[in-house]
C-alpha positions in Angstrom: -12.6 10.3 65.1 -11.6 8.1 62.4 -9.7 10.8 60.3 -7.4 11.0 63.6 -7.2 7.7 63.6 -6.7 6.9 59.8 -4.2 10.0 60.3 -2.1 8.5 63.1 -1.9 5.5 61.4 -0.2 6.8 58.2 1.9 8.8 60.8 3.0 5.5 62.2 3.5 4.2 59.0 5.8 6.9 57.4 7.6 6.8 61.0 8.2 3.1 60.5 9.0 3.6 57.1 11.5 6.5 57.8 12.9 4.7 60.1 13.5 1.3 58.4 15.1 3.8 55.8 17.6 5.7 57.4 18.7 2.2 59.5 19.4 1.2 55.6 21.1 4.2 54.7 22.9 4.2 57.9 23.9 0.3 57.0 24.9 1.3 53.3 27.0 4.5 54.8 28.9 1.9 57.5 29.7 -0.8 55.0 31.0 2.0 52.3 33.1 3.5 55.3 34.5 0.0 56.1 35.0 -0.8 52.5 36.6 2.7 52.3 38.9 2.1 55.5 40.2 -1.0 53.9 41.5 0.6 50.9 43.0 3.4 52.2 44.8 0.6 54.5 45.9 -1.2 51.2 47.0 2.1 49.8 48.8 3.2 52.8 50.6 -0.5 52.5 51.6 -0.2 49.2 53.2 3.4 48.9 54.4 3.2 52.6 54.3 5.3 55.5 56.7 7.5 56.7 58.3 7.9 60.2 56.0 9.4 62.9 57.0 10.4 66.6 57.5 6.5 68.3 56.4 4.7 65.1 58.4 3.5 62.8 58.9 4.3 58.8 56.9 1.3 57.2 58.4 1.1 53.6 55.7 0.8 50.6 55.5 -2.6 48.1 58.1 -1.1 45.7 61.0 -0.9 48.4 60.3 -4.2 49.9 60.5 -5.9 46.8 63.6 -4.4 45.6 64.7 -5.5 49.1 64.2 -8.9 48.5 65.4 -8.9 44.6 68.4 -7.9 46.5 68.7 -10.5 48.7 67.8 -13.3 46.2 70.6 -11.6 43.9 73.1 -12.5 46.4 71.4 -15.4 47.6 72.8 -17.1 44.7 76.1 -16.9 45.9 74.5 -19.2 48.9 72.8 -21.5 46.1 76.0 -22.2 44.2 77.5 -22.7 47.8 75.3 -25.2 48.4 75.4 -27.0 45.0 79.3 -27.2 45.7 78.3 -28.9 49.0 75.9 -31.2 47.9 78.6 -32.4 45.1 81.1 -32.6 47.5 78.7 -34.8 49.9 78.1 -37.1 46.8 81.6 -37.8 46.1 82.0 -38.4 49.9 79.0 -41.1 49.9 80.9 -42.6 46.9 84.2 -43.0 49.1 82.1 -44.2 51.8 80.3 -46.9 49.4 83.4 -48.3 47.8 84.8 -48.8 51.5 81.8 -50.8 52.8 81.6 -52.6 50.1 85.3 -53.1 50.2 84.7 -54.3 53.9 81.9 -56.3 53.0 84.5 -58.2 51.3 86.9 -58.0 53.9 85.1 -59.1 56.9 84.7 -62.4 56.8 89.0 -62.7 56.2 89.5 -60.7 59.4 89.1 -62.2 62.6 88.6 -58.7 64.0 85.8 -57.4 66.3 83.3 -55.6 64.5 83.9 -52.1 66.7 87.4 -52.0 65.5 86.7 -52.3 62.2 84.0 -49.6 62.2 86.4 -47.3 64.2 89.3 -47.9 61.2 86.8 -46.5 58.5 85.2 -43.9 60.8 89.2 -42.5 61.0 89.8 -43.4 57.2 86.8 -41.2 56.4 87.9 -38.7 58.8 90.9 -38.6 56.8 90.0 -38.2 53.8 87.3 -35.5 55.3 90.2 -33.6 56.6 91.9 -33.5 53.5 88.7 -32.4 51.4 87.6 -29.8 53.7 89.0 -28.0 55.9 86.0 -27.9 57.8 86.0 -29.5 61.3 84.4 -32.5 61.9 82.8 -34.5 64.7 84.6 -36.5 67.1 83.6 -40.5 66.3 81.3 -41.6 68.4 81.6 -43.8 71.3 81.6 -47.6 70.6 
């Protein structure tokens, strides 16, 4: 009796043991197929896919950056564009400048309610806005 049992115990222990490694293996084999999954995703990404029945082509890495070295090639246009704005907003804040400080001096000669006054340069820089650029501008505000 105990050589069945001595037996049925080393069964249970090579069952337990069988089964604690095929659960490993079967651990190892879904983390390699994950692993796997994820760079055939990154591969897919980077050369592209092409155009299947109701999905769309997905370009690869190469197109999309020549995509956007084409659009920063003619984005400089839009920088030089802006750097011709920004100059032109400078001198502008320079006209404004010399004419409050030109009022600054004025104000306490003229007798004339402050609303007026701010209304006269907010027309004068209109002006000169209007002349500068042919731009529209904003209708002055309400006093």
């Amino acid at each position: 009796m105990s050589d069945v049992g001595a037996i049925l115990t080393d069964a249970a222990s090579i069952a337990i043991a069988g089964g604690g490694a095929a659960g490993l293996v079967g651990w190892i084999i879904r983390k390699a197929w994950l692993g796997l999954a994820r760079v055939r995703r990154f591969l897919d990404d980077y050369e592209g896919t092409p155009a299947r029945p109701g999905i769309p082509e997905r370009p690869g890495v190469m197109t999309r950056l020549q995509s956007i070295d084409h659009r920063l090639a003619n984005g400089d246009l839009r920088f030089e564009a802006l750097d011709e704005r920004n100059t032109l907003l400078d001198q502008r804040h320079a006209r404004v400048d010399a004419i409050l400080a030109h009022l600054a001096e004025e104000m306490p000669k003229n007798g004339r309610p402050m609303t007026e006054k701010v209304d006269a340069i907010y027309r004068y820089i209109q002006s000169l806005d209007a002349a500068a650029d042919p731009a529209p501008t904003p209708a002055s505000p309400e006093p």
